[in-house]
Residue, then its C-alpha position, 0 to 999 in steps of 0.5 A: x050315139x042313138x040307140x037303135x030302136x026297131x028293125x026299120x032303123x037297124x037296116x036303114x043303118x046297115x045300109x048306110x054303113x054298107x054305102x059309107x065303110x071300107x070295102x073290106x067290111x063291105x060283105x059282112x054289114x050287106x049279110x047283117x043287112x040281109x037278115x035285117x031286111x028278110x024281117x021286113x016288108x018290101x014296102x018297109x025296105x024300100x023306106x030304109x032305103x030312101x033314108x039311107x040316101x036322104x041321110x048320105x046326101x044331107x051329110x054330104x051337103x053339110x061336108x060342102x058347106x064346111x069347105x066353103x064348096x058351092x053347089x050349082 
């Protein structure tokens, strides 16, 4: 596992565990995310965000892929 090297990375992080883990962790990782976020511009949050979703979309295409699911 990669070590978390800035606040950037740390909330990019954050969101995608607020998108990927069980609902009943839902709260406590998006208050962390929150702390996280008020440390950043809107500019720098808005950056995280897209990873966040580039990083989700990649390991779904990988999980097709694996399954042989084809993609129109």
């Amino acid at each position: 596992m990669a070590m978390i090297k800035n606040d950037k990375e740390a909330l990019t992080h954050a969101l995608i565990l607020g998108i990927t883990a069980p609902n009943d962790k839902l709260e406590e990782v998006m208050e962390i995310a929150q702390v996280i976020a008020d440390k950043l511009s809107d500019e720098e949050i808005e950056q995280c965000k897209t990873e966040a979703i580039a990083w989700i979309d990649q390991q779904e295409l990988k999980a097709r892929e694996a399954n042989g699911d084809t993609i129109h």
